[in-house]
DSSP file (Angstrom, degrees, kcal/mol; ACC not computed):
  #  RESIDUE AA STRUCTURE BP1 BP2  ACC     N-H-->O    O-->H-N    N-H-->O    O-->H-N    TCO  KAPPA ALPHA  PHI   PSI    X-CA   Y-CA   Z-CA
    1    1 A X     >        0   0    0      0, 0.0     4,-1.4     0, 0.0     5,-0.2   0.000 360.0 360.0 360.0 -57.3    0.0    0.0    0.0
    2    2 A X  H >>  +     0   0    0      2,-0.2     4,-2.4     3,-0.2     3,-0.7   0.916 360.0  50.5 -25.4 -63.9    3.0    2.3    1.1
    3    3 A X  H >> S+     0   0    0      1,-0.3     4,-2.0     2,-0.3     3,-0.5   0.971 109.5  45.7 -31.0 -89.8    4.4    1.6   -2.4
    4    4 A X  H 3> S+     0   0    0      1,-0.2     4,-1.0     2,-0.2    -1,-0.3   0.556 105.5  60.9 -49.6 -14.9    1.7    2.3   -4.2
    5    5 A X  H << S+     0   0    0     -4,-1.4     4,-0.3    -3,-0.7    -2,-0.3   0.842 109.8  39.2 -35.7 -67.6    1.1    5.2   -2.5
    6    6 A X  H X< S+     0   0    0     -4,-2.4     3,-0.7    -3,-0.5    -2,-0.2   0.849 110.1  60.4 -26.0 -58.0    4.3    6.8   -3.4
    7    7 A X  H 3< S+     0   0    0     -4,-2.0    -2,-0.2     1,-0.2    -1,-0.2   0.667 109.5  40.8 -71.6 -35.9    4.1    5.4   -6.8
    8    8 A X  T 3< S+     0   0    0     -4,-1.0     2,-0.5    -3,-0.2    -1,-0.2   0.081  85.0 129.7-101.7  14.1    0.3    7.5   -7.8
    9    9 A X    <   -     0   0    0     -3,-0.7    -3,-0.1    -4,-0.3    52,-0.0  -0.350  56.2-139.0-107.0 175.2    1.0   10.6   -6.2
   10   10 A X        -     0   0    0     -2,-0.5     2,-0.7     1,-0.1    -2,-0.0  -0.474  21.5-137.7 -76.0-176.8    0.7   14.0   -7.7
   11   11 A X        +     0   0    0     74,-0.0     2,-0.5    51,-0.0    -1,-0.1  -0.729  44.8 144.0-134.5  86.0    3.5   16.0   -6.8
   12   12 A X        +     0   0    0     -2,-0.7     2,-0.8     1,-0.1    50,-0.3  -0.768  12.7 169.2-123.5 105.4    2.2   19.5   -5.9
   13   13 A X        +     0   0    0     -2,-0.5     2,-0.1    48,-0.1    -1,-0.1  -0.536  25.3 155.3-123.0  61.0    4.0   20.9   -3.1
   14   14 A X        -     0   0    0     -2,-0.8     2,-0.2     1,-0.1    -2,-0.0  -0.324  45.9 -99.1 -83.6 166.3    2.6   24.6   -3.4
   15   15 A X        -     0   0    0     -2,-0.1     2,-0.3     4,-0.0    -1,-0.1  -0.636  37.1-151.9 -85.3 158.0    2.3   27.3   -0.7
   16   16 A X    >   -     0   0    0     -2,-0.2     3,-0.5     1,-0.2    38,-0.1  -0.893  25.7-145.9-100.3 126.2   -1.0   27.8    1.0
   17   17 A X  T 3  S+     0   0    0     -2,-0.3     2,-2.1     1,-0.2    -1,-0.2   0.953 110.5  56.6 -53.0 -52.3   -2.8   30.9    2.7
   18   18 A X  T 3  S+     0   0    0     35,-0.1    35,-1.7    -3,-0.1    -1,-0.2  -0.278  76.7 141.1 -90.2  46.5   -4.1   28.2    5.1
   19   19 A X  E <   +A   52   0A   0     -2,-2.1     2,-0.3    -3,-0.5    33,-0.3  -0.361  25.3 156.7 -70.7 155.8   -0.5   26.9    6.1
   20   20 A X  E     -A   51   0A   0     31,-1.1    31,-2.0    -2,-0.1     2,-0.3  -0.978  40.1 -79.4-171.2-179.8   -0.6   26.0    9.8
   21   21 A X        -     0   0    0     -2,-0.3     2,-0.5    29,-0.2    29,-0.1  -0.605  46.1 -99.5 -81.7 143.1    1.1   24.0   12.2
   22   22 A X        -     0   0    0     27,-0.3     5,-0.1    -2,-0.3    -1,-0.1  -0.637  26.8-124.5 -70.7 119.4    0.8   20.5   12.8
   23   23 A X     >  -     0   0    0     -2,-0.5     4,-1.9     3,-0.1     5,-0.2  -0.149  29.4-114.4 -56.8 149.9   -1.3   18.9   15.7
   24   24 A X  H >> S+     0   0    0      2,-0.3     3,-3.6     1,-0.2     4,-1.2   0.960 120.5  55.4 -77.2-105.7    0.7   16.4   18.0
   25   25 A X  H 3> S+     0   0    0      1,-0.3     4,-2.3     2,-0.2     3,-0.4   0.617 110.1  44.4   5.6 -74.0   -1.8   13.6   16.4
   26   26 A X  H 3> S+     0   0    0      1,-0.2     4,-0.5     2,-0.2    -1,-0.3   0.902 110.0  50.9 -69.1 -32.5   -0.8   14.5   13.0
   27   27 A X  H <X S+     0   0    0     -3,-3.6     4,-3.7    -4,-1.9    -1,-0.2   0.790 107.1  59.7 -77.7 -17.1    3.0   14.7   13.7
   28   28 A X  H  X S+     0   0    0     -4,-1.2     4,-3.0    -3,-0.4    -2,-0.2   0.957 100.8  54.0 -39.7 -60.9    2.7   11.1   15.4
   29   29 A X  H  X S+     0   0    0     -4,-2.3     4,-1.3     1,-0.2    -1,-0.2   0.707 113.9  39.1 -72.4 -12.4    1.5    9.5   12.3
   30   30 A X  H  X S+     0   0    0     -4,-0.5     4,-3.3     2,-0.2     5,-0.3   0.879 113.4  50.6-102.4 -27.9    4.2   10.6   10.3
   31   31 A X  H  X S+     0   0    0     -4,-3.7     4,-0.9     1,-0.2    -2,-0.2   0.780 111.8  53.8 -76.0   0.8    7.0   10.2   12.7
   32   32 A X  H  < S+     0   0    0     -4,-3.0    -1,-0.2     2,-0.2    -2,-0.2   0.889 114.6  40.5 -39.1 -57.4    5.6    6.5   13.2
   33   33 A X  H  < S+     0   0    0     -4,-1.3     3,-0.4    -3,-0.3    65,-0.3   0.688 117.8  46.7 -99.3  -6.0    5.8    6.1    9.7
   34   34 A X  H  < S+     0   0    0     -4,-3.3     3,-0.3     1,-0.2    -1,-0.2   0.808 110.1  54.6 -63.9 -40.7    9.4    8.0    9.2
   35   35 A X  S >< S+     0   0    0     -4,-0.9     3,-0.6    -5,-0.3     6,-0.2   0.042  78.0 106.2-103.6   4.3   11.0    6.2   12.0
   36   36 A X  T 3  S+     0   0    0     -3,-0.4    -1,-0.2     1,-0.2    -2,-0.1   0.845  90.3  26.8 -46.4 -55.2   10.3    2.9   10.9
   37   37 A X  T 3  S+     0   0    0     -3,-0.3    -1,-0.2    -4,-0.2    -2,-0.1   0.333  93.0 136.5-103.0  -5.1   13.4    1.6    9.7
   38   38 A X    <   -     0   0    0     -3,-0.6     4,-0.1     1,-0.1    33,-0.1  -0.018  56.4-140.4 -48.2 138.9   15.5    4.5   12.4
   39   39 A X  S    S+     0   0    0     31,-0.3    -1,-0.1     1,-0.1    32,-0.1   0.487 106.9  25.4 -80.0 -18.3   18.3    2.5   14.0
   40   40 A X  S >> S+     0   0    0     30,-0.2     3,-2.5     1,-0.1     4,-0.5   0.229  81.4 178.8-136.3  21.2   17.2    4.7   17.5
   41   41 A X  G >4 S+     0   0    0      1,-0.3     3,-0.8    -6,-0.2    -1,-0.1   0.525  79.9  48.5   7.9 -71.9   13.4    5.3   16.3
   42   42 A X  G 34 S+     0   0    0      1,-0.2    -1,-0.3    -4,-0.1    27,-0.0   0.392  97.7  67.2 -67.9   2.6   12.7    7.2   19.7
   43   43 A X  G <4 S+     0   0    0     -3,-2.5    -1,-0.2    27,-0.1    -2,-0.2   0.747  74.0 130.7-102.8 -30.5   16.0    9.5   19.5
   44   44 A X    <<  -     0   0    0     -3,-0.8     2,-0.4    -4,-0.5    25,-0.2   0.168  38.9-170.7 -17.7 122.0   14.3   11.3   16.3
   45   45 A X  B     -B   68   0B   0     23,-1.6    23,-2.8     2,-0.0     2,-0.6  -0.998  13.6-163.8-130.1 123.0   14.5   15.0   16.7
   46   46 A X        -     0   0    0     -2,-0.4     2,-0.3    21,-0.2    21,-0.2  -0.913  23.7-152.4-113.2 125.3   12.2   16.7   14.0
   47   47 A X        -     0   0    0     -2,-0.6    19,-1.1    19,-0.4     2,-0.5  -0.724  28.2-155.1 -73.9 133.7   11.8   20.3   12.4
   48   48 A X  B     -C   65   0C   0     -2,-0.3    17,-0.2    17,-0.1     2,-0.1  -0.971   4.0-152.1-113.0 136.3    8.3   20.5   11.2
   49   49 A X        -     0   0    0     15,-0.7   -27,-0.3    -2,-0.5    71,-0.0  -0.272  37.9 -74.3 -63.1 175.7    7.1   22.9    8.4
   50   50 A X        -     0   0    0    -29,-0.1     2,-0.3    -2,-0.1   -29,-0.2  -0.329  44.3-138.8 -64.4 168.1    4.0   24.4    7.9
   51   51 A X  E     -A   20   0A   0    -31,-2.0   -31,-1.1    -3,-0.1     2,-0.6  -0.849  12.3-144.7-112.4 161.9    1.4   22.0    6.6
   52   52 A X  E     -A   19   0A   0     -2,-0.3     2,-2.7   -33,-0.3   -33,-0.2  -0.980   8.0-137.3-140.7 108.8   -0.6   23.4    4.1
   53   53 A X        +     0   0    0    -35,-1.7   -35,-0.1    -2,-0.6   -36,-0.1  -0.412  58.1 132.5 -92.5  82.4   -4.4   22.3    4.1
   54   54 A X        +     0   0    0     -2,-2.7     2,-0.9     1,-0.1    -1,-0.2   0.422  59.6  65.7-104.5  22.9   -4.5   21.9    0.3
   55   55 A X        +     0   0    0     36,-0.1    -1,-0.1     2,-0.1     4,-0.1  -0.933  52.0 168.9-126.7  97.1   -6.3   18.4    0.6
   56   56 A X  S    S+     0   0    0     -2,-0.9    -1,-0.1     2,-0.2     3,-0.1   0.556  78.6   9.6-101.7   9.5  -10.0   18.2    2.1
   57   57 A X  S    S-     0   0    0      1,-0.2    34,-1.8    34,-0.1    35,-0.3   0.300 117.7 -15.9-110.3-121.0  -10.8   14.8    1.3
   58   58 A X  S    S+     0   0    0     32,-0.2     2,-0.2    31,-0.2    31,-0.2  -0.860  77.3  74.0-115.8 175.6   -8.3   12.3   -0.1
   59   59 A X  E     - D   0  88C   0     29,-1.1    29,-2.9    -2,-0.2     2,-0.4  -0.847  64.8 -81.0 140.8-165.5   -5.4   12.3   -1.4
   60   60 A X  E     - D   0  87C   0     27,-0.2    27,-0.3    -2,-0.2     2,-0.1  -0.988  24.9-155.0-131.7 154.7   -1.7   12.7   -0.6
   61   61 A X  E     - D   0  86C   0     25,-3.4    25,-2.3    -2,-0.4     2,-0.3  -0.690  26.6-126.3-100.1 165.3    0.7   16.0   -0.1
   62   62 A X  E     - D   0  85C   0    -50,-0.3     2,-0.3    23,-0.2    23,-0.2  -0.782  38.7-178.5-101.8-177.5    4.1   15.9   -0.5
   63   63 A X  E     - D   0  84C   0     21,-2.5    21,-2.1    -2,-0.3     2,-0.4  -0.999   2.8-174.0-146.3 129.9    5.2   17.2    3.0
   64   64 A X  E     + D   0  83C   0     -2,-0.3   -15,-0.7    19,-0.2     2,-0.3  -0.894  17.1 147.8-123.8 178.9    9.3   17.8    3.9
   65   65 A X  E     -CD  48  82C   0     17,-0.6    17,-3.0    -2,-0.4     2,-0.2  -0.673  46.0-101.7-170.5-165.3   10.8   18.8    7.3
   66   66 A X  E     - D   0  81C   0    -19,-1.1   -19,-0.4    15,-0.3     2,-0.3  -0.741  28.8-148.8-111.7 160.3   14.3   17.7    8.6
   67   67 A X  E     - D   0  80C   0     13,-0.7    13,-0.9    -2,-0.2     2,-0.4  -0.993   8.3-160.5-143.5 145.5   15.2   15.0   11.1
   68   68 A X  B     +B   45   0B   0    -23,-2.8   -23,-1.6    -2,-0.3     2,-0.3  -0.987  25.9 153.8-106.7 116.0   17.8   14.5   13.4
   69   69 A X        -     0   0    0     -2,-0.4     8,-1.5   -25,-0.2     9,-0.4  -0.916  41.8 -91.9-153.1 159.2   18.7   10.7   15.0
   70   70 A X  B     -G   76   0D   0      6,-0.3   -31,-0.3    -2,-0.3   -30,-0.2  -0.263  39.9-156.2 -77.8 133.6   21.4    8.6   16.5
   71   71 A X    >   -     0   0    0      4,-2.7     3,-0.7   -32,-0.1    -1,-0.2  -0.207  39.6 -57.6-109.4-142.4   23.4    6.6   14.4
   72   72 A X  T 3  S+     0   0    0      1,-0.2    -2,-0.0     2,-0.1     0, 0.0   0.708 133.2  40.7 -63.7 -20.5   25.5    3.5   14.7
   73   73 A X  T 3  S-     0   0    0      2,-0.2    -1,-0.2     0, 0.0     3,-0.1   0.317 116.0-107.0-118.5  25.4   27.6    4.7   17.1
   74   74 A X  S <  S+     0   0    0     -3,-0.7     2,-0.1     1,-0.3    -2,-0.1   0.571  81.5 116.5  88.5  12.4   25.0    6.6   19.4
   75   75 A X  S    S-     0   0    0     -6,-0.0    -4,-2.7    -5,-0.0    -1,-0.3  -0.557  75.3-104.1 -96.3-175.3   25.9   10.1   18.5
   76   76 A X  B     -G   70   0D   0     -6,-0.2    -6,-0.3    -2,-0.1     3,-0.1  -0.876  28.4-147.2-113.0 146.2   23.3   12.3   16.7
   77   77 A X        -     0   0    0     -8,-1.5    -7,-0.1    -2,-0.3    -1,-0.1   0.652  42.1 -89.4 -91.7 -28.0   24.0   12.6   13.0
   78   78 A X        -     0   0    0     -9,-0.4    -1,-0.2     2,-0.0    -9,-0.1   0.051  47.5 -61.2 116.7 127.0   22.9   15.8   12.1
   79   79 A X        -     0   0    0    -11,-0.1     2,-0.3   -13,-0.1   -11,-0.2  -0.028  57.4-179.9 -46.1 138.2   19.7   17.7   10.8
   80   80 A X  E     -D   67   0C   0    -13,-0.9   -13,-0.7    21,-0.0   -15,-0.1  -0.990  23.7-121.5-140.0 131.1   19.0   16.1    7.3
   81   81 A X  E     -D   66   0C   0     -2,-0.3    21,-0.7   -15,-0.2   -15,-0.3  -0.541  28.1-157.7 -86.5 168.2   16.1   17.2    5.2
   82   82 A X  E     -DE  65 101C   0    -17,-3.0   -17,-0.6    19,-0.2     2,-0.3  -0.798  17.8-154.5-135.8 177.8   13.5   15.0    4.1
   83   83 A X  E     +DE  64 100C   0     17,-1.5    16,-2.3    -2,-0.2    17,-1.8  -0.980  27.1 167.1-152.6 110.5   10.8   14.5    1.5
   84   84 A X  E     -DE  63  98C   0    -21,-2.1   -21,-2.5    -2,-0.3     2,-0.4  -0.920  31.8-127.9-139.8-151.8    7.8   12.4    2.3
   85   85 A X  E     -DE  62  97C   0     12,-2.9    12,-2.6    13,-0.4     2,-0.5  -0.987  23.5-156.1-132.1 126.2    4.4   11.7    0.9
   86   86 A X  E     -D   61   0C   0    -25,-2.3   -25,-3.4    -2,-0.4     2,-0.6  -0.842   6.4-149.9-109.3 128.1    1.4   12.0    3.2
   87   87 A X  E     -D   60   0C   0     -2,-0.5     7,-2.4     8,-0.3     8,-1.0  -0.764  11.3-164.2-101.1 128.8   -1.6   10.4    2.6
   88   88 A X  E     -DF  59  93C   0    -29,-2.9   -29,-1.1    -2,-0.6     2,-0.4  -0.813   3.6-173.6-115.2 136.1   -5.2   12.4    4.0
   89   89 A X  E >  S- F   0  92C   0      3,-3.9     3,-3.4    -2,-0.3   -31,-0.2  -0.987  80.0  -4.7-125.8 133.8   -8.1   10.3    4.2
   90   90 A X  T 3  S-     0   0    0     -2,-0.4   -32,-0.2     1,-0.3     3,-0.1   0.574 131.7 -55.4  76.7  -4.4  -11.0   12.8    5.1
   91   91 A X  T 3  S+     0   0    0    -34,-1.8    -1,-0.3     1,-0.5     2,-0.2   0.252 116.4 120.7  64.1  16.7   -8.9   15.8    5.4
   92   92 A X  E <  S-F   89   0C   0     -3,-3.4    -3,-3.9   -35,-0.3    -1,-0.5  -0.718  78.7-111.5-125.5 151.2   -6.9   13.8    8.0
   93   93 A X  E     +F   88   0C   0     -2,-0.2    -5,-0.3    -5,-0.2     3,-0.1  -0.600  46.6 163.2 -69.2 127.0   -3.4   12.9    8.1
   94   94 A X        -     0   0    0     -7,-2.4     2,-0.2    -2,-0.5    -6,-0.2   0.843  63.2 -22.2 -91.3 -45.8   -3.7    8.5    7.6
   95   95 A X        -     0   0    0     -8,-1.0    -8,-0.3    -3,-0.1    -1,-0.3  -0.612  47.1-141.8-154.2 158.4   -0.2    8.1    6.7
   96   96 A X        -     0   0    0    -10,-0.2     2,-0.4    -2,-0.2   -10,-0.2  -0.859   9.2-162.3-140.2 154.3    3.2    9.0    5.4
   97   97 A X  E     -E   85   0C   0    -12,-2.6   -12,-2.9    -2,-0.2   -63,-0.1  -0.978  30.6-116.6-137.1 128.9    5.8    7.2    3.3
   98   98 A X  E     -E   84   0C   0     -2,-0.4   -13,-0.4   -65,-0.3   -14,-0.2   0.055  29.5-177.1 -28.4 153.0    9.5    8.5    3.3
   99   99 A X  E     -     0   0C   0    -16,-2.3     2,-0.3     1,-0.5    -1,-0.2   0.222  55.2 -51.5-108.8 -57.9   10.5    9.7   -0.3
  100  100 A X  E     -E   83   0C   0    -17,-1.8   -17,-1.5     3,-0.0    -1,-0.5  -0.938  38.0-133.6-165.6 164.2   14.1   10.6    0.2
  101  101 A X  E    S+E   82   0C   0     -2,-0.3   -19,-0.2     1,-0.2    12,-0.0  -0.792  90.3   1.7-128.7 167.1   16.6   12.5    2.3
  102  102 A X  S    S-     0   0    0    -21,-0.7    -1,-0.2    -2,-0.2   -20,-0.1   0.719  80.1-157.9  42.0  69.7   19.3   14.7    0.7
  103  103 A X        -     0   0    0     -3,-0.1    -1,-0.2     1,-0.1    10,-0.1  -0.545  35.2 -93.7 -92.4 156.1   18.2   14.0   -3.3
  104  104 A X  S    S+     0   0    0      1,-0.1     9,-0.1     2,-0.1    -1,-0.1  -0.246 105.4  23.1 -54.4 129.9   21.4   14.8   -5.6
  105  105 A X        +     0   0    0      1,-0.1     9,-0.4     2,-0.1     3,-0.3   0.990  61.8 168.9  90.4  62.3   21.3   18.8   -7.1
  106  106 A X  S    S+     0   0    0      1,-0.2    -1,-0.1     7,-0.1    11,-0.1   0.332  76.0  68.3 -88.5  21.4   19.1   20.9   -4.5
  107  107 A X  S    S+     0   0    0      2,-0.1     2,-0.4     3,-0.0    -1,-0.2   0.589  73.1  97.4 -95.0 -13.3   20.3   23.6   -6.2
  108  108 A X  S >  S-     0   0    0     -3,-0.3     3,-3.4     2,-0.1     6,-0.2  -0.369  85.4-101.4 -84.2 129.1   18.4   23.1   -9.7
  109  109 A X  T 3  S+     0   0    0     -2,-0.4     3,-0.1     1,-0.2    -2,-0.1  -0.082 107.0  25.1 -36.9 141.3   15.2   25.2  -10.0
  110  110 A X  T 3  S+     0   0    0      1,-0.2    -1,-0.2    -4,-0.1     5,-0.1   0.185  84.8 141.0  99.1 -24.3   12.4   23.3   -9.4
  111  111 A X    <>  -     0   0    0     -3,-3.4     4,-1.8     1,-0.2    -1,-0.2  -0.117  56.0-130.8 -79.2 160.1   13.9   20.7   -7.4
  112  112 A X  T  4 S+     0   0    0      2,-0.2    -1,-0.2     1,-0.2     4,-0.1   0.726 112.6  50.1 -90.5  -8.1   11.9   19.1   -4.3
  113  113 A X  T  > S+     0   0    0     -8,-0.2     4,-2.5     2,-0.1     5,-0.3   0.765 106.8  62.4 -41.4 -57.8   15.2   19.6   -1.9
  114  114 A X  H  > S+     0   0    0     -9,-0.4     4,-0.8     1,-0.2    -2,-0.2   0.897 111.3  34.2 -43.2 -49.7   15.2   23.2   -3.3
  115  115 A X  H  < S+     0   0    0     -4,-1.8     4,-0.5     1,-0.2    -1,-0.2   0.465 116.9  51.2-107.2   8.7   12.1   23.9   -1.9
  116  116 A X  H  > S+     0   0    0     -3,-0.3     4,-1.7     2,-0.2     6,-0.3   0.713 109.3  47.1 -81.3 -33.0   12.2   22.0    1.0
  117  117 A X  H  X>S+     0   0    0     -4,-2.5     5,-1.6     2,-0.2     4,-0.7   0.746 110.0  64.2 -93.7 -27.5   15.6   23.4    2.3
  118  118 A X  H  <5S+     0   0    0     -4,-0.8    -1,-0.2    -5,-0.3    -2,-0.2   0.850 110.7  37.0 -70.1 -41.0   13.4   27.2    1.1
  119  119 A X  H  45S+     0   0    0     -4,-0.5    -2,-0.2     1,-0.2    -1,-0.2   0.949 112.6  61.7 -81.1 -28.3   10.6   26.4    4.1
  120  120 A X  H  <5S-     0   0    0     -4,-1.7    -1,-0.2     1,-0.2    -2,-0.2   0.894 111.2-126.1 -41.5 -39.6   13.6   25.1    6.1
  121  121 A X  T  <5       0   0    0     -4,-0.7    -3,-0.2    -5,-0.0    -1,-0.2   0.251 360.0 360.0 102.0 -13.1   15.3   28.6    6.0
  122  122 A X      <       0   0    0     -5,-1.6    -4,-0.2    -6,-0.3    -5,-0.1   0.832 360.0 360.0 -95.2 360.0   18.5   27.3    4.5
């Protein structure tokens, strides 16, 4: 399901007027589904962006932030941005699936690092 999910979505990762911050509830579900595969799952330190209510039904956003986490030798690695894809059932967050961290060329216009790393501030 994750898969396919990934695999059908549109990729519109526009700004909103109706940006707002994410509810404790809604940042759960994604760092459940972010942290899956974490070597320290529970050492996950995240910057959230705004979310941006462009979905009232279903569908999926894409959504980035950064994370911070412990690696193989138990220090913390360093803020890294991410890219994932969130799936809203209802106008609610369901879901999220990882896209990528760091993709090659966030400098080329257009790119989904570029504009991740732009809400970041960096």
């Amino acid at each position: 399901m994750r898969l396919g999910l990934a695999m059908i979505i549109s990729f519109g990762m526009t700004a909103s007027v109706n940006a707002r911050e994410l509810t404790a509830p809604e940042k759960n579900v994604i760092v459940s589904a972010l942290t899956k595969n974490f070597r320290d799952p529970p050492s996950a330190e995240f910057v959230w962006t705004p979310w941006a209510d462009s979905v009232t039904g279903d569908g999926a956003v894409m959504y980035c932030g950064a994370v911070n986490a412990r690696g193989a030798g138990g220090n913390y690695e360093g803020y890294v941005p991410y890219l994932a894809a969130v799936l809203v059932r209802s106008g609610k967050i369901a879901d999220a699936v990882l896209i990528g961290t760091n993709f090659p060329s966030p400098a080329r216009a257009g790119s989904p690092m570029r504009q991740c790393i732009g809400k970041l501030g960096g």
